[in-house]
C-alpha positions as CSV (number, residue, x, y, z in Angstrom):
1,X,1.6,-13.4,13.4
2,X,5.7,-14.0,12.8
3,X,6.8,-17.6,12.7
4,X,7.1,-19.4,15.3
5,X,8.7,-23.0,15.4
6,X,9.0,-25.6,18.4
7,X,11.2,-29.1,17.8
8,X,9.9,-32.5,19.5
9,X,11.8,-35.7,19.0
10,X,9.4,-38.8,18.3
11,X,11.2,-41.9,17.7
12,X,13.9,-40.4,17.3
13,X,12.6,-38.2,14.2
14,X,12.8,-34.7,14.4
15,X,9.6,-32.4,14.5
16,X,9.7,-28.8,13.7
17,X,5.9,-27.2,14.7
18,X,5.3,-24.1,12.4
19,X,2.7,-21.7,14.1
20,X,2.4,-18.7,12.3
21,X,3.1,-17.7,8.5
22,X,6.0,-18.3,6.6
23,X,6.1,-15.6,4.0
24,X,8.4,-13.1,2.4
25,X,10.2,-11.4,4.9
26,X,11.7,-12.1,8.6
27,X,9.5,-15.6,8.7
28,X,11.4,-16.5,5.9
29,X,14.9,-15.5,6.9
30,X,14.4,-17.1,10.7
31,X,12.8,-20.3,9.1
32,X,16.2,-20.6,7.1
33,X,18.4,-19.6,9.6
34,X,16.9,-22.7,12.5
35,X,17.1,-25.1,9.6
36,X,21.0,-24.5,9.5
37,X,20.5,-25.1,13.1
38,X,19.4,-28.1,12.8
39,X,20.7,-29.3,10.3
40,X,24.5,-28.1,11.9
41,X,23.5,-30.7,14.9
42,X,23.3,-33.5,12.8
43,X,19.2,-33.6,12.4
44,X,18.6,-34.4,9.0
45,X,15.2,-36.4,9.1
46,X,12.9,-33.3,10.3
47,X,8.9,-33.5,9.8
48,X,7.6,-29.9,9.6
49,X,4.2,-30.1,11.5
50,X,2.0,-27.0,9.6
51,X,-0.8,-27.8,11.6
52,X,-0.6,-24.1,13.3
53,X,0.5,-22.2,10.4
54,X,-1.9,-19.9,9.1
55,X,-0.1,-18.3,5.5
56,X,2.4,-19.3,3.4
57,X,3.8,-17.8,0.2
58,X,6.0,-18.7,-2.4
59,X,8.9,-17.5,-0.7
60,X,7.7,-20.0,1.9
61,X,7.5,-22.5,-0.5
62,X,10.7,-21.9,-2.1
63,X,12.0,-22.3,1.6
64,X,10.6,-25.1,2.0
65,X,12.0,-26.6,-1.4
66,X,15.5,-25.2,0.0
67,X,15.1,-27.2,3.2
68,X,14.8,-30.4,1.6
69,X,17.8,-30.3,-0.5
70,X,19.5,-28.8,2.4
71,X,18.4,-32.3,4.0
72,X,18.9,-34.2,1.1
73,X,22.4,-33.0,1.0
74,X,23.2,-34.0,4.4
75,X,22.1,-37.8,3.9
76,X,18.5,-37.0,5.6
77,X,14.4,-36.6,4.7
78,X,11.7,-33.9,4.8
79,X,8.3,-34.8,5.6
80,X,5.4,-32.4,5.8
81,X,2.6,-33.2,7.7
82,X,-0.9,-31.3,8.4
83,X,-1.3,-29.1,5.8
84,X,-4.5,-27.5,5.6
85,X,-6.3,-27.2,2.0
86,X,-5.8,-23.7,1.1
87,X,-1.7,-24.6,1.7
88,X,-2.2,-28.0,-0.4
89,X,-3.9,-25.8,-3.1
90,X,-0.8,-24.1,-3.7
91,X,1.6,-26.7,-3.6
92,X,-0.6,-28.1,-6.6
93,X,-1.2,-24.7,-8.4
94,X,2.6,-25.1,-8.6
95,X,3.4,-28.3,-9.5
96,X,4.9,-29.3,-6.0
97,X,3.1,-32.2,-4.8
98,X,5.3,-35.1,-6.4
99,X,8.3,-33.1,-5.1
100,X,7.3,-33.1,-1.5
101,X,6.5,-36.3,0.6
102,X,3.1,-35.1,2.2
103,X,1.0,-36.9,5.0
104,X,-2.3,-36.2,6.4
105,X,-1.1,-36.0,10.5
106,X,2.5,-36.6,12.1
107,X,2.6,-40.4,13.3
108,X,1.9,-41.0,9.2
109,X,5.0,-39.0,8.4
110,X,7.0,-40.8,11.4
111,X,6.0,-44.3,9.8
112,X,7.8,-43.4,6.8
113,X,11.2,-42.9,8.5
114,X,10.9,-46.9,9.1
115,X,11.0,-49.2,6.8
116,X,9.0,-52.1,8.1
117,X,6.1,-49.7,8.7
118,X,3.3,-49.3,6.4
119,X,3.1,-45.5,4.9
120,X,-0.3,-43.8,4.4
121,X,0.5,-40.8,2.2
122,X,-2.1,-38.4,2.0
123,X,-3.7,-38.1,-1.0
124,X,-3.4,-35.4,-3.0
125,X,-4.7,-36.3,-6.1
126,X,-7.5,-36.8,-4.3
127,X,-7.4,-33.2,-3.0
128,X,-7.1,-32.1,-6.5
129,X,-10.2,-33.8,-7.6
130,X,-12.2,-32.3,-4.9
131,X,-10.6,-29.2,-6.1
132,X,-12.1,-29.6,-9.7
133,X,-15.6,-30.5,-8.1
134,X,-16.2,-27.3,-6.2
135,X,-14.2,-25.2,-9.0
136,X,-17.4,-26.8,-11.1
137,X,-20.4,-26.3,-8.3
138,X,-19.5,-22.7,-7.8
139,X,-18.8,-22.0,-11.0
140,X,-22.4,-23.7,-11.8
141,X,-23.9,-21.7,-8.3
142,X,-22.4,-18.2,-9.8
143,X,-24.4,-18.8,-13.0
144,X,-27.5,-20.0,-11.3
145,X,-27.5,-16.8,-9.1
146,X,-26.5,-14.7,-12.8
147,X,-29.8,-16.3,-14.5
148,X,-31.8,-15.6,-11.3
149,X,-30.5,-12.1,-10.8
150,X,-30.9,-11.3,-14.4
């Protein structure tokens, strides 16, 4: 499925919906292209909901990083909300996660536009320790199976 994107404004924050994958390719290049958009029209605090998206590279990634310095340029903040574990895998595997501001659902990421509102980041270390756990059960369940095959 190509990319497709829908904006919302809540409080006054920008939300980009991501339905889709945003790979290598013409995701990639429209992705770019409606953040210049947006970015053009003066909206520079943009939370990019990846609830619906279903694959994303390291192109994607690399688009992502692009996107907030684009914002970061203009004065304005990337949020990322709703990414599912196999997409938070990867922003670990490559050393991403203190680079991006990540939050579990969309009215976390909206809190941290305002000041006086108390942010709940998602917690990725916590993500990367359950990582470890089940990297350790299935590596003990593939050995289990090995002993009981063999």
């Amino acid at each position: 499925m190509a990319l497709e994107t829908s904006e919302r404004e809540i409080e006054g924050i920008d939300v980009l919906e991501c339905k889709g994958r945003l790979t290598m390719g013409d995701e990639d290049l429209q992705f770019r292209k409606k953040i210049a958009q947006l970015v053009q029209l003066g909206k520079i605090n943009l939370i990019l909901n990846l609830v619906g998206l279903d694959e994303i590279d390291t192109t994607g990634l690399a688009s992502l990083l692009f996107l907030m310095l684009k914002l970061r340029k203009a004065g304005g903040r990337l949020a990322l909300a709703n990414l599912n574990p196999k997409h938070l895998e990867i922003v670990v595997l490559m050393k991403l996660e203190t680079v991006f501001e990540v939050f579990e659902d969309v009215p976390d990421a909206i809190d941290s536009f305002f000041p006086d509102r108390k942010i709940k980041h998602y917690d990725i270390l916590q993500f990367v320790e359950s990582l470890h756990r089940n990297a350790k059960r299935d590596t003990g369940k593939s050995t289990d199976a090995r002993a009981i095959s063999g």
